[in-house]
C-alpha positions in Angstrom: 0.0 0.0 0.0 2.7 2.5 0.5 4.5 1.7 -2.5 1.2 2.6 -4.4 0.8 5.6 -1.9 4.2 6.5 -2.8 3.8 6.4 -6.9 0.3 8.5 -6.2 2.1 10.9 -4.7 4.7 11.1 -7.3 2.4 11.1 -9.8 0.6 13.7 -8.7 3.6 16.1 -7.9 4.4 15.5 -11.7 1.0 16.5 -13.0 1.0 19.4 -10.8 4.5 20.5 -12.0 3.4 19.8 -15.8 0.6 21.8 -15.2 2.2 25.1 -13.6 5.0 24.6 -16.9 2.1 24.7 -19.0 0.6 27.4 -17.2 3.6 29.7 -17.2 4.1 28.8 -21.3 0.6 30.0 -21.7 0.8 33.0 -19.6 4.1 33.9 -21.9 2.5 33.2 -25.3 -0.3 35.6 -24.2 2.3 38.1 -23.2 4.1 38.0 -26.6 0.5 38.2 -28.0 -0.4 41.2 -26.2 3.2 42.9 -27.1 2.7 42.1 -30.7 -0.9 43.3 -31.0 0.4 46.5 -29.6 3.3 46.8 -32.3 0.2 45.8 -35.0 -1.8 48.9 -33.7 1.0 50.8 -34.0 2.0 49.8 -37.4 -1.6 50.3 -38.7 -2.0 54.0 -37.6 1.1 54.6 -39.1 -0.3 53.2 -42.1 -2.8 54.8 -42.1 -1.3 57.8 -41.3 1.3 58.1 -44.5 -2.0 56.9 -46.3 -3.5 60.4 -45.7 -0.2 61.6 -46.2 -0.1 60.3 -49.9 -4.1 61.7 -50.3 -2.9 64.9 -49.8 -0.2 64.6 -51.4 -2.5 63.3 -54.6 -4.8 66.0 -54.3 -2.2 68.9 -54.4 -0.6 67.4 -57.2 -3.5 66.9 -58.9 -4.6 70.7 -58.5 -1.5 71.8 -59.6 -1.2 69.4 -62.7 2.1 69.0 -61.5 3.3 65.7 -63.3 6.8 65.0 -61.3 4.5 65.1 -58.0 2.0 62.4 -59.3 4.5 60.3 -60.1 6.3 60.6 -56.8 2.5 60.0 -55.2 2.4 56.7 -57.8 5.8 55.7 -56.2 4.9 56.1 -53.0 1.4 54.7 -52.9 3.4 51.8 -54.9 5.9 51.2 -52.3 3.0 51.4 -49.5 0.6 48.9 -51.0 3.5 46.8 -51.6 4.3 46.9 -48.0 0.7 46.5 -46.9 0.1 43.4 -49.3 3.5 41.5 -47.5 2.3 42.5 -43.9 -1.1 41.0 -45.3 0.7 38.0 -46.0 3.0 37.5 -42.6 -0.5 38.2 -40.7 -2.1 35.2 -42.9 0.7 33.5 -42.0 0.6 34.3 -37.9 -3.5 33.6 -38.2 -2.7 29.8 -39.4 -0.3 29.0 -37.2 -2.4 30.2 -34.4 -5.0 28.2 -35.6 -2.9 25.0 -35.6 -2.0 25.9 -32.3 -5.5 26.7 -30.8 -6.4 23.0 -32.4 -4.6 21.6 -30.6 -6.4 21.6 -27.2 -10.0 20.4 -26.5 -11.5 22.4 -23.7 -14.4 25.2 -24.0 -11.6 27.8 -23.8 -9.6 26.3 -26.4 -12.3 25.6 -29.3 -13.7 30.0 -28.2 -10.3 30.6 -29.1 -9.8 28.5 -32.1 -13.1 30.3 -33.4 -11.8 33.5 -32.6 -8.6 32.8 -34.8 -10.7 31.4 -38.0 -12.8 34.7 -37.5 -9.3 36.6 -37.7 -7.7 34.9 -40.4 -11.0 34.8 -42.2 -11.1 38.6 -41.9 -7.3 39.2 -42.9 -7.8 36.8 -46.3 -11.1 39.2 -47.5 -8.7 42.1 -46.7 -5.9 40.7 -48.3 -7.9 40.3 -51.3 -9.2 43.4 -51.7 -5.8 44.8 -51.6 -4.8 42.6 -54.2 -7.1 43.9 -56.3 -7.0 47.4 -55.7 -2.9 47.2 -56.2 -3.4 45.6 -59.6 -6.1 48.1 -60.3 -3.7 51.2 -59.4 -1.4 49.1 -61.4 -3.2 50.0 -64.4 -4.0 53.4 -63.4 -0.5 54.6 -63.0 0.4 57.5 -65.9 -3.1 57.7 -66.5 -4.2 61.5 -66.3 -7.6 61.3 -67.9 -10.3 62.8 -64.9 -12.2 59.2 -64.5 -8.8 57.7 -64.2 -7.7 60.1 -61.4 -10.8 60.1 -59.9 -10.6 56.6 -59.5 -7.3 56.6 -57.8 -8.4 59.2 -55.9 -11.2 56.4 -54.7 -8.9 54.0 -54.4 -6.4 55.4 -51.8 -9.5 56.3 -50.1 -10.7 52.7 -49.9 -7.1 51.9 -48.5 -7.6 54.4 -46.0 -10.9 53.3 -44.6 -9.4 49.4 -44.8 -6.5 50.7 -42.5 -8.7 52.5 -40.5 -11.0 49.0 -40.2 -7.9 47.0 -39.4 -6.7 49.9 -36.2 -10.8 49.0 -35.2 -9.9 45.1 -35.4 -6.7 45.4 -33.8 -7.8 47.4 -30.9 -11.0 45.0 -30.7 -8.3 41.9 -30.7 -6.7 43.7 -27.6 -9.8 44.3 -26.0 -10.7 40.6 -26.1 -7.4 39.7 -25.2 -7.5 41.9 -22.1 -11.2 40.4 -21.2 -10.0 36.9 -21.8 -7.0 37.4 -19.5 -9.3 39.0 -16.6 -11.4 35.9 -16.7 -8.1 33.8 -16.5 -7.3 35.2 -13.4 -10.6 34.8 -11.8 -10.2 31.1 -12.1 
């Protein structure tokens, strides 16, 4: 009996211990979470930010007719979109992994945030689509001087504005949960 006492005992320090490990991993992961949703708000103002920058830019030009300053505001809106359609990509990326991660446990918590990730990478595919096709779009519209051209890529950077300005809302949302979802945790 006190050989099986004995092997209880042990058995139970070692779940215990496994458990805190796990516990301390988790709490970690959530931190780097937290720290990089913070960086992601910050990058997305600032997108959104040189964004506006280029509108104005576009609209002065445009006013002026001055031809060097449209194609400087073609480069520029070039090199963002760019930039926005690779952070696009390496947040597709980031949403599957956390997906294959979240699969990975069973429990009412786990499956919430499994659903929670689909829902984000869901959301950051549409997005990333649309981007696609509005770079390829401004693709075309580049030189182009015609009024309905400009017009267009007028509408355009405004449509990338108002996604940037959805993806600060989704971020801050994501930290909001985040910040809910760790008040619960330490209730329990």
């Amino acid at each position: 009996m006190k050989r099986h006492t004995s092997l209880l005992v042990a058995s139970l320090f070692f779940c215990a211990g496994a458990a805190q490990a796990q516990g301390r991993d988790n709490r970690g992961q959530k931190h780097q979470e937290a720290k990089q949703n913070k960086q992601e708000l910050k990058d997305d103002r600032r997108d959104v930010r040189e964004l506006r920058e280029v509108l104005g830019q576009f609209d002065r030009a445009q006013a002026r007719r001055d031809e060097r300053a449209m194609r400087e505001v073609e480069d520029r809106l070039r090199h963002l979109v760019r930039a926005e359609l690779a952070e696009g990509s390496r947040e597709l990326d980031k949403d599957r992994q956390e997906i294959r991660r979240d699969g990975r446990g069973g429990g009412w918590d786990d499956r919430k945030d499994r659903r929670d990730d689909v829902r984000d990478y869901q959301q950051e595919r549409a997005m990333q689509s649309t981007r696609a096709s509005v770079a390829r779009e401004l693709s075309g519209l580049v030189g182009q001087r015609g009024r309905r051209e400009l017009d267009r890529t007028r509408t355009l950077i405004v449509q990338l504005i108002d996604m940037g300005q959805h993806e600060v809302q989704q971020t801050q949302q994501e930290i909001r949960e985040d910040r809910r979802d760790d008040r619960r945790d330490h209730r329990r």
